[in-house]
C-alpha positions as CSV (number, residue, x, y, z in Angstrom):
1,X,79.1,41.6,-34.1
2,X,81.2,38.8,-35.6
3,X,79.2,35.8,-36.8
4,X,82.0,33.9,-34.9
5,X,81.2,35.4,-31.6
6,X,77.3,34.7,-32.5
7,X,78.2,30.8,-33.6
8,X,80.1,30.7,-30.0
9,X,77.0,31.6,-28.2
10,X,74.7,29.7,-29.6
11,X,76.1,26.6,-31.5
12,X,78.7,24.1,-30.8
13,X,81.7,26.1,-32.8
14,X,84.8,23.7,-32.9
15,X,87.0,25.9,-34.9
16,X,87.4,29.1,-37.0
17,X,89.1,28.9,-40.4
18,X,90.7,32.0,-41.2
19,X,90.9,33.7,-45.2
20,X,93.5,36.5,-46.1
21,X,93.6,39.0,-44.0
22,X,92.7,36.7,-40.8
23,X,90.2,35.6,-38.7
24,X,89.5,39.4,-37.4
25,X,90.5,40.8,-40.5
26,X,93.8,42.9,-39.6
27,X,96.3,41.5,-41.4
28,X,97.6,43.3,-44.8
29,X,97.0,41.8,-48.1
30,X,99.5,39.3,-49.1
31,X,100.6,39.0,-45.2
32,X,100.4,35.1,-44.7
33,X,97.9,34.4,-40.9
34,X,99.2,32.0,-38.4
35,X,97.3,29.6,-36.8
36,X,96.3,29.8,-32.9
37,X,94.0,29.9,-30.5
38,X,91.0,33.3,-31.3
39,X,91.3,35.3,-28.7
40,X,87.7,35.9,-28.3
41,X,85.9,32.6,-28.5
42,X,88.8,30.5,-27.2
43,X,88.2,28.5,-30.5
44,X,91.3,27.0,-32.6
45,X,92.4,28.7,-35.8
46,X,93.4,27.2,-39.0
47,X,95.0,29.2,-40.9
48,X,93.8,29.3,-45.0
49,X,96.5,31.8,-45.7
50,X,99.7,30.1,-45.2
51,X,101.1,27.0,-45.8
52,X,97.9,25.3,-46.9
53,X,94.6,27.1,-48.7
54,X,92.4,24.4,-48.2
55,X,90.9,22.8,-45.0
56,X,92.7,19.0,-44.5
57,X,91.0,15.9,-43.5
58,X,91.9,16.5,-39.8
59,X,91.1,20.0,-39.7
60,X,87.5,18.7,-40.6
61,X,87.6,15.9,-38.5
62,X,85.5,17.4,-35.5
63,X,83.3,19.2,-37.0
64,X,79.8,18.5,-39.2
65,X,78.9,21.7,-40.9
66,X,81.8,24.3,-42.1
67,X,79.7,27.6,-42.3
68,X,81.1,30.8,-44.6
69,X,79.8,34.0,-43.7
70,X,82.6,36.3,-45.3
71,X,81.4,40.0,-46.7
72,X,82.6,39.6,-50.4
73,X,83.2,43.1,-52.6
74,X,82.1,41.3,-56.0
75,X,85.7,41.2,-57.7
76,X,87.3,38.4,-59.4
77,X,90.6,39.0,-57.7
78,X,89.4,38.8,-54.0
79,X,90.9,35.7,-52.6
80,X,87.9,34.6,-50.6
81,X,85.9,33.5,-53.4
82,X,89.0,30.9,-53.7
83,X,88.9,30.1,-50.2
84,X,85.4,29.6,-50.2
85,X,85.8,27.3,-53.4
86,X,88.6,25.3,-51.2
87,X,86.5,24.6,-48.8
88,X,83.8,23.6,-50.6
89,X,86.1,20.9,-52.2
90,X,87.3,20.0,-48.8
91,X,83.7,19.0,-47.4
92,X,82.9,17.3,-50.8
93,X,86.0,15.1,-50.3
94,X,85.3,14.8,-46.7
95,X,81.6,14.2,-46.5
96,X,80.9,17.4,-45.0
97,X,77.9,19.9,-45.4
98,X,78.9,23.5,-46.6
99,X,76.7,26.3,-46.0
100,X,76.9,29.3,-46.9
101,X,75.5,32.4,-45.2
102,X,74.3,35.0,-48.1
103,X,75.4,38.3,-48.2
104,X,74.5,40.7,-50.4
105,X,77.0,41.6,-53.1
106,X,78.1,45.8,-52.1
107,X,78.3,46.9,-55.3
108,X,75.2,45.5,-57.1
109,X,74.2,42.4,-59.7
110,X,75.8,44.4,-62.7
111,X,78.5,41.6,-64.8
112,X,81.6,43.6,-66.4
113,X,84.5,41.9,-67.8
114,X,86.4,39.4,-69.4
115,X,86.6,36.0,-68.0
116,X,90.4,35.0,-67.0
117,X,92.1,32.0,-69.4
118,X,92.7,29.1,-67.4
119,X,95.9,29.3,-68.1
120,X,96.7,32.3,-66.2
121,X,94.6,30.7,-63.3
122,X,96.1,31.3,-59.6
123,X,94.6,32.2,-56.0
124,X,93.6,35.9,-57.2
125,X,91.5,33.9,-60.5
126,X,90.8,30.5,-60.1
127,X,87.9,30.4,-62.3
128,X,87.1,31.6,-65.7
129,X,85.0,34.1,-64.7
130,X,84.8,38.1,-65.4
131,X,86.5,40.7,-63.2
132,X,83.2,42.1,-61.7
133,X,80.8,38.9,-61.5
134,X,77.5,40.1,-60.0
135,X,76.7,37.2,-57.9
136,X,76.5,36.8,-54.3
137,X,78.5,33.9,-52.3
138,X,75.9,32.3,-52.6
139,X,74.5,32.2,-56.2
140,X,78.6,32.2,-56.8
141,X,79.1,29.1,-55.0
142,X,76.0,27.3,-56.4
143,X,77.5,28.3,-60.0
144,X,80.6,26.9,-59.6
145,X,79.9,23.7,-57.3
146,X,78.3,22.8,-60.4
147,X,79.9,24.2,-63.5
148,X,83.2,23.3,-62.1
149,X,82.1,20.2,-60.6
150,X,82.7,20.1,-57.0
151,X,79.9,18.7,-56.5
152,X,79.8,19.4,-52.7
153,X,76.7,19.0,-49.9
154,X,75.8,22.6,-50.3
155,X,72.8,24.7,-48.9
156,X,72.3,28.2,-48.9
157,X,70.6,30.5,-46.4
158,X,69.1,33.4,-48.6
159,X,69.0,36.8,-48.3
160,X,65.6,38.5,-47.7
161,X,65.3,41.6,-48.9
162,X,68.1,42.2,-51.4
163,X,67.4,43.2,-54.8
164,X,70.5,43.0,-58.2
165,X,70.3,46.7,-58.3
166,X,71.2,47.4,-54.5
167,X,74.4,49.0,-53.9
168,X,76.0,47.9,-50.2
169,X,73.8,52.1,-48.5
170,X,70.2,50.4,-50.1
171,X,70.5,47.2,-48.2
172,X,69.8,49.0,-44.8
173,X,72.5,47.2,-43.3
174,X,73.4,50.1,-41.7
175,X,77.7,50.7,-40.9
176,X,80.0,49.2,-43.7
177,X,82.0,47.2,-42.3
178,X,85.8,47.0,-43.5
179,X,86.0,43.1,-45.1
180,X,89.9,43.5,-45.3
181,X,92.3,46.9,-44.6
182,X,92.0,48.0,-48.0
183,X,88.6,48.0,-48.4
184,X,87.7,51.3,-46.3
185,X,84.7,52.0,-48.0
186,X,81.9,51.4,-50.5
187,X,83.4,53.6,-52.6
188,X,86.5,51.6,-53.3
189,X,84.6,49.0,-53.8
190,X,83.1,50.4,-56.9
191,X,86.2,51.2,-58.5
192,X,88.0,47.9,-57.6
193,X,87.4,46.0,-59.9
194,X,88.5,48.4,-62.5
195,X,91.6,49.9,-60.6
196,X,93.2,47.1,-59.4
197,X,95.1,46.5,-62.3
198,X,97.7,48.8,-61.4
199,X,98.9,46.6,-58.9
200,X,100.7,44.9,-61.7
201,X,102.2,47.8,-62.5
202,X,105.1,50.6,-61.4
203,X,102.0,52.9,-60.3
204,X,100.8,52.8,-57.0
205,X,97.3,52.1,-56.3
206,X,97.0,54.2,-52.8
207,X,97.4,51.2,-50.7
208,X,98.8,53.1,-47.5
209,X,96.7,56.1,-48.2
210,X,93.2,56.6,-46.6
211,X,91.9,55.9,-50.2
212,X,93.1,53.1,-51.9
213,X,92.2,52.4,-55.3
214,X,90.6,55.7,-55.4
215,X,94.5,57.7,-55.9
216,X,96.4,56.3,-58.8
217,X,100.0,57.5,-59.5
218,X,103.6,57.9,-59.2
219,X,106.7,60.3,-58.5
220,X,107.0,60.4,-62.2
221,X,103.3,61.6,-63.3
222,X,101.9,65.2,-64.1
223,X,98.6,64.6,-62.4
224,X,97.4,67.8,-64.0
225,X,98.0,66.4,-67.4
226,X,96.7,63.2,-66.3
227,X,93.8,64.4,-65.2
228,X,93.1,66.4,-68.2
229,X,93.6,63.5,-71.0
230,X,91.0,61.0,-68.7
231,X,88.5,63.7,-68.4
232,X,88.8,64.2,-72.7
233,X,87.5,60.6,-72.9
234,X,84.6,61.6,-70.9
235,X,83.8,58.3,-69.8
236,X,80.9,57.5,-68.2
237,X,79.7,58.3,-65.0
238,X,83.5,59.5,-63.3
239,X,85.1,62.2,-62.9
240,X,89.4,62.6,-62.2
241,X,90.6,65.3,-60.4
242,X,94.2,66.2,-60.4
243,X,95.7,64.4,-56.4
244,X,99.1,64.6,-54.5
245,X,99.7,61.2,-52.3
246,X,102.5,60.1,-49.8
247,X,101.9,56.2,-49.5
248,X,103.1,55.0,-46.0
249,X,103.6,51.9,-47.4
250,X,103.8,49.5,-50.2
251,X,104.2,51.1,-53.6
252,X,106.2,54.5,-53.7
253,X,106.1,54.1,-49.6
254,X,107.4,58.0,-48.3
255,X,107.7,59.0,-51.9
256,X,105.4,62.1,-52.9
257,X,103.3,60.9,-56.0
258,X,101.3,62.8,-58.2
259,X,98.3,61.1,-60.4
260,X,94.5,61.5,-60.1
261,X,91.7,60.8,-57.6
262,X,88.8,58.4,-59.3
263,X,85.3,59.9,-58.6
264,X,82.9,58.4,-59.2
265,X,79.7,60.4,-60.0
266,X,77.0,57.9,-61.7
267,X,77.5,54.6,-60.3
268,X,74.3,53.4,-62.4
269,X,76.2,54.6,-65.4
270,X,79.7,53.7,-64.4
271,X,82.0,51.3,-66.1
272,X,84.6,50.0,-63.7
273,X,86.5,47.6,-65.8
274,X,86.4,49.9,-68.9
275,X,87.4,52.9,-66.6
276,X,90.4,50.7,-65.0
277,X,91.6,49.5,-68.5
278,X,91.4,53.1,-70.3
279,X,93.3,54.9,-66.9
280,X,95.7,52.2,-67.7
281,X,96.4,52.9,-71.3
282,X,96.4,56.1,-70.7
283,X,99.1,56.3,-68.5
284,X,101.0,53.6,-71.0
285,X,100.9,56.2,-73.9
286,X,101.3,59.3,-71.9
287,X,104.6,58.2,-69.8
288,X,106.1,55.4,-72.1
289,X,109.6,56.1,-70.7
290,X,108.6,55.6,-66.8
291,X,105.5,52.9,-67.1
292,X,106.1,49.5,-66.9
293,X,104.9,46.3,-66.1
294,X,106.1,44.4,-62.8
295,X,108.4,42.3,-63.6
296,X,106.2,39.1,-62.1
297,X,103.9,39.6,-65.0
298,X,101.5,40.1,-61.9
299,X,99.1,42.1,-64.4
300,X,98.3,38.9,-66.7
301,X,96.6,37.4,-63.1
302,X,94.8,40.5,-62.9
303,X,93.6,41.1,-66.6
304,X,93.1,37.0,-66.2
305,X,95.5,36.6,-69.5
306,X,98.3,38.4,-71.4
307,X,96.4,40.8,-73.4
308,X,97.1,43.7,-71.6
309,X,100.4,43.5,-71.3
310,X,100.8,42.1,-75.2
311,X,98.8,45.5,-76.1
312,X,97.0,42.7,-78.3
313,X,93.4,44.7,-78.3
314,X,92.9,48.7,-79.0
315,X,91.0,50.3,-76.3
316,X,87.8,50.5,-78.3
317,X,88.3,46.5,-79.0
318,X,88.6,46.1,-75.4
319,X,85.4,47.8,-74.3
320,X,83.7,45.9,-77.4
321,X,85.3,42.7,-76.0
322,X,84.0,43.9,-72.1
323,X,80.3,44.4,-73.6
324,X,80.1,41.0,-75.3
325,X,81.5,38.9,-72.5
326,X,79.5,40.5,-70.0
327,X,76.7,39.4,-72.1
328,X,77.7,35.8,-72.2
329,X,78.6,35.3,-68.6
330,X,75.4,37.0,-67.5
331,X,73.6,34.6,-69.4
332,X,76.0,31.4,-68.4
333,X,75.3,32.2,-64.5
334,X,71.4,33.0,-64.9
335,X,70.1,29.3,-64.2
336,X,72.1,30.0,-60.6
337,X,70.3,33.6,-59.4
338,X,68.6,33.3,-56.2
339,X,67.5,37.0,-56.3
């Protein structure tokens, strides 16, 4: 059940704010959400999507608590860390209390990455923190009401139960839920935060196939080939087997592609970034004449700077790089675990 429809039945719910995706979730990444009326509770919409990300004065005016209770997938490029961020600085200019319903991160404590230069900051990296964070929203927002200064009314309603190595199946939570269209699965959760970077690139990703994230490729690629160079690096804990794909929309939409399918076979010993990051160069050296870089620069968002796109770092800097950052960031957020 929706913690919206719960909050209707038994507290006096004055609004709903609505993140990416919308209120209910349907809406395609990037799609901006209207505000109206939620169809369900009868309760007024404001839409944090659109022409404004954070809450105004008079959207806050009637109420006394602003609640977030959003299933995060523990990746620095999902926009409802930012939204949740927004709000917080709403209530703290507003006088409001925030609170924040834990939820357990899906795809464990583990910290992998390189924190994004502030200079490449935006709504898909607002903070200089690593691509796959290991916090929950909670223990995430603590860190960053502080560390960032918000400085916000905040209070936290733990989890009970929920232990850094849990993956979303140990929690007993029963049914995954999908958090946004995209997010079909655990599964593509755990290769997120590594995959995702060929969204800034001419590659699609497999949004409008049933696995996105999971499929990586193009019209251009010899998935066979592909397949065979990633599997020579034997990296850690995944496997790549050789996939045809027919997006049905964005990237490549009705075009046959060819590329690989990510599987993952250790999760414990799986790399996400690293794996991302290697597919990536991979790809870069195999097909220099079709590869490229949106033109946007989207990718420097992504990587959170210009190195990847610079080829400043070899691949064996990089995952030197990954190892020592995740050391220092795991460190920088340990005076904010709850768990």
């Amino acid at each position: 059940r929706s913690s919206a429809d719960v909050l209707h039945e038994k507290a006096d719910l004055k609004a709903l704010f609505a993140a990416e995706h919308g209120i209910r979730g349907a809406e395609q990444a990037g799609d901006l959400v209207d505000s109206a009326a939620d169809p369900v509770t009868g309760a007024p919409v404001f839409s944090l999507y659109g022409s404004t990300k954070k809450p105004t004065l008079e959207m806050l005016d009637k109420i006394d608590v602003l609640c977030y209770d959003m299933q995060d997938v523990g990746a620095r490029f999902y926009t409802y860390i930012y939204t949740m961020a927004y709000c917080m600085e709403a209530c703290a200019e507003a006088g409001k209390t925030f609170v924040v319903f834990d939820r357990p991160n899906p795809i464990s404590g583990k910290i992998e990455g390189i924190p994004l230069d502030p200079a490449f900051k935006s709504f898909i990296g607002n903070y200089p923190i690593v691509q796959r964070y290991g916090l929950t929203p909670g223990e995430l927002a603590g860190f960053i009401n502080k560390e960032f200064g918000i400085g916000c009314r905040l209070e936290v309603v733990p989890l009970q139960g929920w232990s850094r190595d849990m993956y979303y199946e140990d929690t007993g939570l029963g049914t995954w839920v999908m958090p946004s269209p995209n997010m079909p699965t655990v599964d593509t959760a755990v290769v997120y935060t590594g995959t995702c970077v060929f969204e800034g690139t001419n590659l699609s990703e497999g949004r409008g196939t049933t696995r996105p994230f999971e499929l990586i490729g193009s019209p251009w690629i010899n998935g066979q080939k592909l397949a065979e160079k990633l599997n020579s690096l034997e990296l850690p804990g995944v496997k790549f087997r050789p996939a045809g794909f027919k997006p049905y929309f964005s990237k490549h939409s009705g075009e046959t592609c060819s590329g690989v399918q990510v599987h993952v076979t250790d999760r414990q010993a799986f790399s996400a970034v690293k794996t991302g990051f290697a597919m990536l160069y991979t790809v870069r050296d195999m097909f220099p004449e079709k590869f490229q870089y949106l033109e946007s620069n989207f990718i420097d968002k992504l990587a959170g700077g210009s190195y990847i796109r610079e080829g400043k770092y070899t691949i064996d800097q990089l995952f030197d790089m990954i190892d020592r950052e995740s050391e220092k960031f795991g460190a920088m957020v340990e005076p904010y675990l709850l768990y």
